[in-house]
C-alpha positions as CSV (number, residue, x, y, z in Angstrom):
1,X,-13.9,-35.2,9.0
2,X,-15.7,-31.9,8.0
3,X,-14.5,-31.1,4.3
4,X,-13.7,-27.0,2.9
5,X,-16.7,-25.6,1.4
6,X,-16.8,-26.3,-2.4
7,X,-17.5,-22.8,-3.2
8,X,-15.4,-21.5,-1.2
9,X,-12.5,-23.3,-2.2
10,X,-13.6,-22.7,-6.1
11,X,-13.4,-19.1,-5.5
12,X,-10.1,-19.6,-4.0
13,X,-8.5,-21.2,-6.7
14,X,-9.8,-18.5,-8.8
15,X,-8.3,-16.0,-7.4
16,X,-4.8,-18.1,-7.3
17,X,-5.2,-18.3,-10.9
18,X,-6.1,-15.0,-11.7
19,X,-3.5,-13.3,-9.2
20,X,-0.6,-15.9,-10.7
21,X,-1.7,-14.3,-15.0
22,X,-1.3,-10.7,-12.7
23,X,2.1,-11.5,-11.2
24,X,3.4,-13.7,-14.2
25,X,1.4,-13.2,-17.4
26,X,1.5,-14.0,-20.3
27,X,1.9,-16.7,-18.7
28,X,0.5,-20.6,-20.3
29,X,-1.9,-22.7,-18.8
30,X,0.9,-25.3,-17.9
31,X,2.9,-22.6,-16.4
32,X,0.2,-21.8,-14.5
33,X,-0.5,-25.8,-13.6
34,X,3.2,-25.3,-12.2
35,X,3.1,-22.3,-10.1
36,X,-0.1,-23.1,-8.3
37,X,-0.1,-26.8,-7.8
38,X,-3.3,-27.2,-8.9
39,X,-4.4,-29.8,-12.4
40,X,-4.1,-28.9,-15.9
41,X,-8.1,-29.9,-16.0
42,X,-8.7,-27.7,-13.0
43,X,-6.5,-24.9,-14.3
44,X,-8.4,-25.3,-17.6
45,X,-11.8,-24.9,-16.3
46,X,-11.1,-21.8,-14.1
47,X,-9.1,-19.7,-17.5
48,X,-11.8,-20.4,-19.5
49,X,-14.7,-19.1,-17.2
50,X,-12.5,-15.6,-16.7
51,X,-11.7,-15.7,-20.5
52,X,-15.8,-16.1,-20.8
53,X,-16.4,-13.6,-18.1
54,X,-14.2,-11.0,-20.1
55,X,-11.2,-10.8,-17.2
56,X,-8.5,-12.4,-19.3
57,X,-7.2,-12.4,-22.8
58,X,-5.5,-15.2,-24.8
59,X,-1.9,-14.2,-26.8
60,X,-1.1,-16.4,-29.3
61,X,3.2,-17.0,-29.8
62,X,3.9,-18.0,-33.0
63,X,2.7,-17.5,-36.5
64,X,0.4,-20.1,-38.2
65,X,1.4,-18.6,-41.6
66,X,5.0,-19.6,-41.0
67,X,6.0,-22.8,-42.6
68,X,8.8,-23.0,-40.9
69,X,7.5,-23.1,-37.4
70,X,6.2,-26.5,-36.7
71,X,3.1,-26.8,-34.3
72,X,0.3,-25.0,-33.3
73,X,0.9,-21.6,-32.1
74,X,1.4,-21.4,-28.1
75,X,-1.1,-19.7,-26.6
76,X,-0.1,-17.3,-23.2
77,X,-2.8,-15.7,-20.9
78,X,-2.6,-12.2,-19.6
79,X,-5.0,-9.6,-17.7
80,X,-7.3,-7.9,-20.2
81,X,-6.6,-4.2,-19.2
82,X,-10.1,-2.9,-20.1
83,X,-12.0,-5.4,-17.7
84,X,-11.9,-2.7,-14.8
85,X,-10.8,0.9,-14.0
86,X,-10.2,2.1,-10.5
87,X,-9.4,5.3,-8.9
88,X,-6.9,5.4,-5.9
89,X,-6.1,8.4,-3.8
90,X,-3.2,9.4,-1.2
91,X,-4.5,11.5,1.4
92,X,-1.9,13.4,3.3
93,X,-2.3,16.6,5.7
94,X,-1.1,19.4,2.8
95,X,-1.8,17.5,-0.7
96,X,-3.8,14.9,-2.3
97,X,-2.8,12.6,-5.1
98,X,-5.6,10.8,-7.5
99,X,-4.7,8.1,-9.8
100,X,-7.1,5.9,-12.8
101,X,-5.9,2.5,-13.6
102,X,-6.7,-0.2,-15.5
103,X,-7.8,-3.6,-14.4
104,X,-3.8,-4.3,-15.1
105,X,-2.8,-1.2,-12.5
106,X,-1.4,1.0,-15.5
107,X,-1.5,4.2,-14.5
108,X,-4.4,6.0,-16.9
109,X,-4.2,9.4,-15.2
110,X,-2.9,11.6,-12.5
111,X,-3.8,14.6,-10.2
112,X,-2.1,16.2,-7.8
113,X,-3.6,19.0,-5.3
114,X,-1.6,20.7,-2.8
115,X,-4.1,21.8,-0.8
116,X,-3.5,21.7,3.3
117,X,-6.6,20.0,4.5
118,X,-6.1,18.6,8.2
119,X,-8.1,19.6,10.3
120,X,-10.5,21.1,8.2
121,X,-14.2,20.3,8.9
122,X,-15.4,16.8,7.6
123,X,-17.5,18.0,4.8
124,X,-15.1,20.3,3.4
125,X,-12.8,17.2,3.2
126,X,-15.4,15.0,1.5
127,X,-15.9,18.2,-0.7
128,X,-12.3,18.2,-1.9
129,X,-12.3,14.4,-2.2
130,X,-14.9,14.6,-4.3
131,X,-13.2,17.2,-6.5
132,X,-10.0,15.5,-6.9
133,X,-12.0,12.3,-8.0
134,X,-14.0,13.5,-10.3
135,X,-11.8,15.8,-12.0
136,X,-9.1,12.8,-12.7
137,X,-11.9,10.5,-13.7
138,X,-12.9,13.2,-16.2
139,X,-9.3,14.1,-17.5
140,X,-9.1,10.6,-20.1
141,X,-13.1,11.3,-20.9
142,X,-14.8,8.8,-18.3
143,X,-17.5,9.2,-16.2
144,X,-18.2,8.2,-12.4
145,X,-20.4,5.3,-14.2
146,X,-17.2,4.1,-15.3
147,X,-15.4,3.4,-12.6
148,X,-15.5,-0.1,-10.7
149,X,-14.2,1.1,-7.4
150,X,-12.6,3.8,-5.3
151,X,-9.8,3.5,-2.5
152,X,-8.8,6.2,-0.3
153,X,-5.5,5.5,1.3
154,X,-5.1,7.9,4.8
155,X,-2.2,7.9,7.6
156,X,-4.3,6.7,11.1
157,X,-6.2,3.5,12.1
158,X,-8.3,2.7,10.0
159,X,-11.0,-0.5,9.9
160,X,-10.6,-1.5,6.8
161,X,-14.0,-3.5,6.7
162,X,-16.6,-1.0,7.9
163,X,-14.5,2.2,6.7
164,X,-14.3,4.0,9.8
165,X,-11.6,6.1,10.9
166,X,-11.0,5.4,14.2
167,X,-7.9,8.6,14.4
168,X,-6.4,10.5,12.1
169,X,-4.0,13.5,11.5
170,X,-6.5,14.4,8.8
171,X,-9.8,14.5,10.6
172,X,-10.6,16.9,14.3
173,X,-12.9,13.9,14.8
174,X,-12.7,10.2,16.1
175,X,-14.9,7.3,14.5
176,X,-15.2,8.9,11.0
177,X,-17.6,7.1,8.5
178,X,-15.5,8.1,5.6
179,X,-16.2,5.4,3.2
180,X,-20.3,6.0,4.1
181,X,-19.6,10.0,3.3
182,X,-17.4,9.2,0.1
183,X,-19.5,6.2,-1.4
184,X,-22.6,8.4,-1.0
185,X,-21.2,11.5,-2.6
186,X,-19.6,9.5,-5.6
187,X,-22.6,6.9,-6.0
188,X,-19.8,4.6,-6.6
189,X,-18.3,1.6,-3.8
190,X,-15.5,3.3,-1.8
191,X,-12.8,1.7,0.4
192,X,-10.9,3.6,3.2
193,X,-7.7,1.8,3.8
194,X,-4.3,3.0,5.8
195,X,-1.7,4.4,3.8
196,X,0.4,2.0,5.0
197,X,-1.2,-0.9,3.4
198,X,-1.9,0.8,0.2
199,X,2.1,1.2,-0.3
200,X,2.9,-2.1,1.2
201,X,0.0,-3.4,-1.7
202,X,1.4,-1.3,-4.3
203,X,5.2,-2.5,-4.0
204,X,3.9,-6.3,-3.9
205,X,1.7,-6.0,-7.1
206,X,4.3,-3.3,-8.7
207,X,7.9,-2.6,-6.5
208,X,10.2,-4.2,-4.5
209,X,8.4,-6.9,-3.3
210,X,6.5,-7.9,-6.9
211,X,8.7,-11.7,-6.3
212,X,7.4,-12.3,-3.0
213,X,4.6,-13.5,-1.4
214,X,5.8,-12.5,2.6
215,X,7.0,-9.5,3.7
216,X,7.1,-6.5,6.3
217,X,6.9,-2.8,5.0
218,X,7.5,0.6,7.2
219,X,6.2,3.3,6.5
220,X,7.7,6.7,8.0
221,X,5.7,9.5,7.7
222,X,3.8,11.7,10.1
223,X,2.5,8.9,11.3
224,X,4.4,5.8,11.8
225,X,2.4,2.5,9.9
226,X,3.5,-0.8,9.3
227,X,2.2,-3.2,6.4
228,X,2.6,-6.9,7.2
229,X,2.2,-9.2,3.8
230,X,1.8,-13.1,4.5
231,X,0.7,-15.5,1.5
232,X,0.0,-12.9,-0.4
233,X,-2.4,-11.1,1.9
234,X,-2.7,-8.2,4.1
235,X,-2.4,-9.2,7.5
236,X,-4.9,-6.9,9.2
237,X,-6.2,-6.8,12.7
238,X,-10.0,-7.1,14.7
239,X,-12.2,-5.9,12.3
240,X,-9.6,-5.0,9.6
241,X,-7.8,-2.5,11.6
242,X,-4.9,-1.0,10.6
243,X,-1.5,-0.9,12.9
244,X,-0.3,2.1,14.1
245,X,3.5,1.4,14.2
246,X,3.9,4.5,16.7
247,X,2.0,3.7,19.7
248,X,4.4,0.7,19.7
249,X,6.1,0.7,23.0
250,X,9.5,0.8,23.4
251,X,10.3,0.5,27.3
252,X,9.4,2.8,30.4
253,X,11.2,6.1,31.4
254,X,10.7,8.9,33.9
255,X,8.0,10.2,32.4
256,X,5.8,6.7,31.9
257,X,5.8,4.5,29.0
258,X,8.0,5.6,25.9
259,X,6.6,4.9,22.8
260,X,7.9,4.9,19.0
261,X,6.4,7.9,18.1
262,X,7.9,9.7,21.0
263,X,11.3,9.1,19.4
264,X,11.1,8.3,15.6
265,X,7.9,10.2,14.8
266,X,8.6,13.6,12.5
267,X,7.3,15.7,15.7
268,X,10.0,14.2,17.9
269,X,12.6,14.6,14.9
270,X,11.8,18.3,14.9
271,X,11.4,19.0,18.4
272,X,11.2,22.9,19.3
273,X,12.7,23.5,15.9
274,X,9.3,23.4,14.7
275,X,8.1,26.5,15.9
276,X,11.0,28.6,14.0
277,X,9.5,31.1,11.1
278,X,10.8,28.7,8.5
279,X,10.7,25.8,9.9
280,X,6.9,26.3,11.0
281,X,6.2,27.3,7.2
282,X,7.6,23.9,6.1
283,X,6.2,22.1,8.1
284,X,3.0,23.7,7.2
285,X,2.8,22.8,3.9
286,X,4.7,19.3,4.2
287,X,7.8,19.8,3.9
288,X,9.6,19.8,7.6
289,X,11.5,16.3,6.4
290,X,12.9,18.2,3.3
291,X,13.9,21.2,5.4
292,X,15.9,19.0,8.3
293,X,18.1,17.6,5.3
294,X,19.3,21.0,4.2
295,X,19.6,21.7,7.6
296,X,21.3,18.6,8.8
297,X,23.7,19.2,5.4
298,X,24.5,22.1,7.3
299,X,25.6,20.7,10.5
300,X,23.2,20.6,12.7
301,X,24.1,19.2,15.4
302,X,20.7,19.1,17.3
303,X,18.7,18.0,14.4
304,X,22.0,15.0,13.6
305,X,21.2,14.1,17.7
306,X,17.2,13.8,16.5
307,X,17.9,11.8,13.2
308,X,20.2,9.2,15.1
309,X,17.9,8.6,17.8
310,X,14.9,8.1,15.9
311,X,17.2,6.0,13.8
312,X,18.2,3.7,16.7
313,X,14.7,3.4,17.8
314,X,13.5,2.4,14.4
315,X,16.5,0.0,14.0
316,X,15.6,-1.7,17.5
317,X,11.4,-1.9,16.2
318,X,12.8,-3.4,12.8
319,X,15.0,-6.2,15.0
320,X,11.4,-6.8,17.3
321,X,9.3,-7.2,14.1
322,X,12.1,-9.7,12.4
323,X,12.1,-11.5,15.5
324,X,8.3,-11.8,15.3
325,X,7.6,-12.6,12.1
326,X,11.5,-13.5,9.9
327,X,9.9,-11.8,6.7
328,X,12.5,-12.5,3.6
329,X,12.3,-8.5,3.3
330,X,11.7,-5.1,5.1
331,X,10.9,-2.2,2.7
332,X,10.9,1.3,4.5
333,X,9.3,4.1,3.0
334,X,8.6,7.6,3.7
335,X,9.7,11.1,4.2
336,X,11.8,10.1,7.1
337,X,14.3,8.7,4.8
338,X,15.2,12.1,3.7
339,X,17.0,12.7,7.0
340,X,19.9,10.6,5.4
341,X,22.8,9.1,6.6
342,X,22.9,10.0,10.5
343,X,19.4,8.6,10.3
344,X,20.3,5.4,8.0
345,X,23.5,4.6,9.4
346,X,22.0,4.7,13.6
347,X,18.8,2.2,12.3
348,X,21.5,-0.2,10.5
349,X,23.4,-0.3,13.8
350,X,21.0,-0.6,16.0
351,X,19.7,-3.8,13.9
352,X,22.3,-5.6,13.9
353,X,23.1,-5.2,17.3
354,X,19.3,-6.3,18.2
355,X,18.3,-8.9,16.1
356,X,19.2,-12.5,17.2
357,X,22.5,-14.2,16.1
358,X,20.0,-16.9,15.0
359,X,18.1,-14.5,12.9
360,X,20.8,-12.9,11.1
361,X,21.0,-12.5,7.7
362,X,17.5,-13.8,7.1
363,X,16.2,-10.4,6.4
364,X,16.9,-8.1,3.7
365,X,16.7,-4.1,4.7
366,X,15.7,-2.5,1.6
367,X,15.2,1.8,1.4
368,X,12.9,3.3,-0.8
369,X,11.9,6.8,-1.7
370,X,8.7,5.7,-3.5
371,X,7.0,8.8,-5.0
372,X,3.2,10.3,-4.1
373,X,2.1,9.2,-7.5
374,X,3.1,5.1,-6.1
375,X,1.2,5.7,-2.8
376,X,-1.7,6.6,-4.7
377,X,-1.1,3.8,-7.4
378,X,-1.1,1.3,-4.4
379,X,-4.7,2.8,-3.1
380,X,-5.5,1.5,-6.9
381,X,-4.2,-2.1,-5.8
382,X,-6.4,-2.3,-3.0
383,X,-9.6,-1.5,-4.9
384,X,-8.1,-3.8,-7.7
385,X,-7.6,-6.5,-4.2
386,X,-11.1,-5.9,-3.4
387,X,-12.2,-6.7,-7.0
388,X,-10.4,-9.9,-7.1
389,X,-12.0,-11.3,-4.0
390,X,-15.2,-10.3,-4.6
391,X,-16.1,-14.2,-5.5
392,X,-16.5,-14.6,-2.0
393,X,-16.5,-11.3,-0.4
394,X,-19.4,-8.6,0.1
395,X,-17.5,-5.7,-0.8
396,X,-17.1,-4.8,-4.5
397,X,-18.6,-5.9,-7.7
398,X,-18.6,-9.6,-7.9
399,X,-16.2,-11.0,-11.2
């Protein structure tokens, strides 16, 4: 029988350990012994290679000076913070939002630009990219030269191994080499990644999903994404493609096949409402979500019929993707959210009419109204992801 490749399987445990001081430190080698299954000896060996390679620091518990502690003082691992620094970025159609963080994802400084830039040509993109990054990078005195990475989180499908961007609201153009353009410009490695995964990344390294190692997120935005989590890695598709949660299809009507977007998507919530003065204006600059909630405060009965029907049809996808995969927890995220409680109160009945009778309860439905600044902050976990695999992977400096 063909044994697992030594290296590989070295590098593996590696990264157990290391991700298990992230989740858990200060954490002791014993607990550590515990949590992964693997042998003191082998546990041992690994923490003191990443205390040698300058990745970990010891804390000691206890005072040596204090008679009246008997023993040794116990000694309790934890990320050293200054081993890397990262720069994450949310890219939406009317703002971008830069974060630095530590090799421990503290957040070491923030920039937000509300600048409208779908659509815009490719290079004056990359241009205002550019900007954003180096003026956050130069806000807590560093330099390009000291950053380890780059992630830039964007609604679309994305292949996360090659960078391309196969659509997006942002870009006029298909099969965009935006991690080429970006890693070029910056002379430092740059990862393109979904938006979707970033936040689904960020709330298992920081949120609601910090205790788990499976789970689903949804993100509802302009674009409808979907984050799957399993072992404590992103599921991704061919290639490292991202999933586009709205072409997801839904059944066939007069008109051909309906698909999620068609009823749950923020074009479809808005409808001809859209055009309006006001409307139009908020939409323009990003905030159409925030005007249906004043409007559906006030009544509105055509835009109450649009938030419970995209909350049904989201409360029937939820139901399919529980019935695929039974993840211990669904987080949903996004501007959609703000349509409230004809929108909540449709998706929760619409669940728990379509999910199984031998499926129920096994989920937990949780709603959060993460901010800009945790989008970004989970582009930041991916390039910190990226760094942490780089025993075996090509991308990123190797630890």
């Amino acid at each position: 029988m063909k044994t697992a490749d030594p290296e590989l399987m070295r590098a593996i445990n590696r990264l157990n350990v290391l991700d298990t001081i992230r989740r858990h430190g200060p954490i002791s080698r014993i607990q550590i012994s515990e949590r992964t299954e693997l042998s003191t000896t082998t546990v041992s060996a690994i923490t003191a290679s990443l205390l040698d390679d300058g990745l970990i620091l010891p804390r000691h518990e206890g005072d040596i000076r204090n008679e009246a502690v008997r023993g040794r003082p116990r000694v309790m691992l934890e990320l050293n913070p200054d081993a890397a620094r990262v720069v994450g970025a949310k890219i939406a159609p009317s703002r971008m939002i830069f974060v630095v963080t530590n090799f421990r994802g503290d957040v070491l400084s923030r920039l937000t630009l509300p600048i409208r830039i779908d659509r815009q040509p490719i290079a004056v993109i990359a241009d205002l990219v550019e900007d954003g990054v180096r003026r956050c990078v130069v806000d807590i005195g560093l330099s390009l030269g000291d950053i380890d990475s780059i992630c830039l989180a964007l609604p679309g499908v994305i292949e996360h191994r090659t960078g391309y961007i196969r659509s997006s609201p942002i870009f006029r153009e298909v099969n965009v080499d935006f991690a080429k353009e970006m890693s070029a410009r910056l002379s430092t490695p740059t990862i393109i990644e979904s938006d979707a995964h970033a936040i689904t990344l960020g709330h298992h390294w920081f949120g609601k999903a910090r205790d788990l190692e499976d789970m689903v997120l949804i993100s509802l935005e302009q674009t409808l994404g979907l984050g799957v989590l399993h072992d404590n890695q992103l599921f991704r598709g061919a290639g490292g493609l991202s999933h586009n949660l709205g072409d997801l299809v839904l059944g066939m009507g007069q008109q051909g096949v309906v698909r999620l977007s068609s009823q749950a998507g923020e074009s479809a919530i808005l409808g001809d409402q859209q055009t309006d003065g006001r409307f139009a204006e908020a939409v323009r600059l990003g905030r159409g979500m925030t005007h249906v909630q004043a409007m559906i405060q006030a009544d509105d009965d055509q835009l109450i019929g649009a938030a419970a029907r995209a909350g049904e049809a989201v409360g029937l996808t939820i139901a399919n993707i529980v019935t695929l995969f039974a993840p211990p927890r669904v987080i949903l995220v996004g501007s959609s959210l703000a349509l409230g409680e004809p929108f909540l109160n449709s998706l929760r009945d619409a669940y728990a009419l379509a999910i199984p009778p031998s499926l129920q309860g096994v989920s937990e439905l949780v709603f959060d109204d993460s901010t800009d600044d945790f989008w970004a902050r989970g582009a930041a976990a991916v390039a910190l992801y990226e760094l942490y695999e780089s025993p075996w992977s090509t991308t990123g400096p190797a630890l």
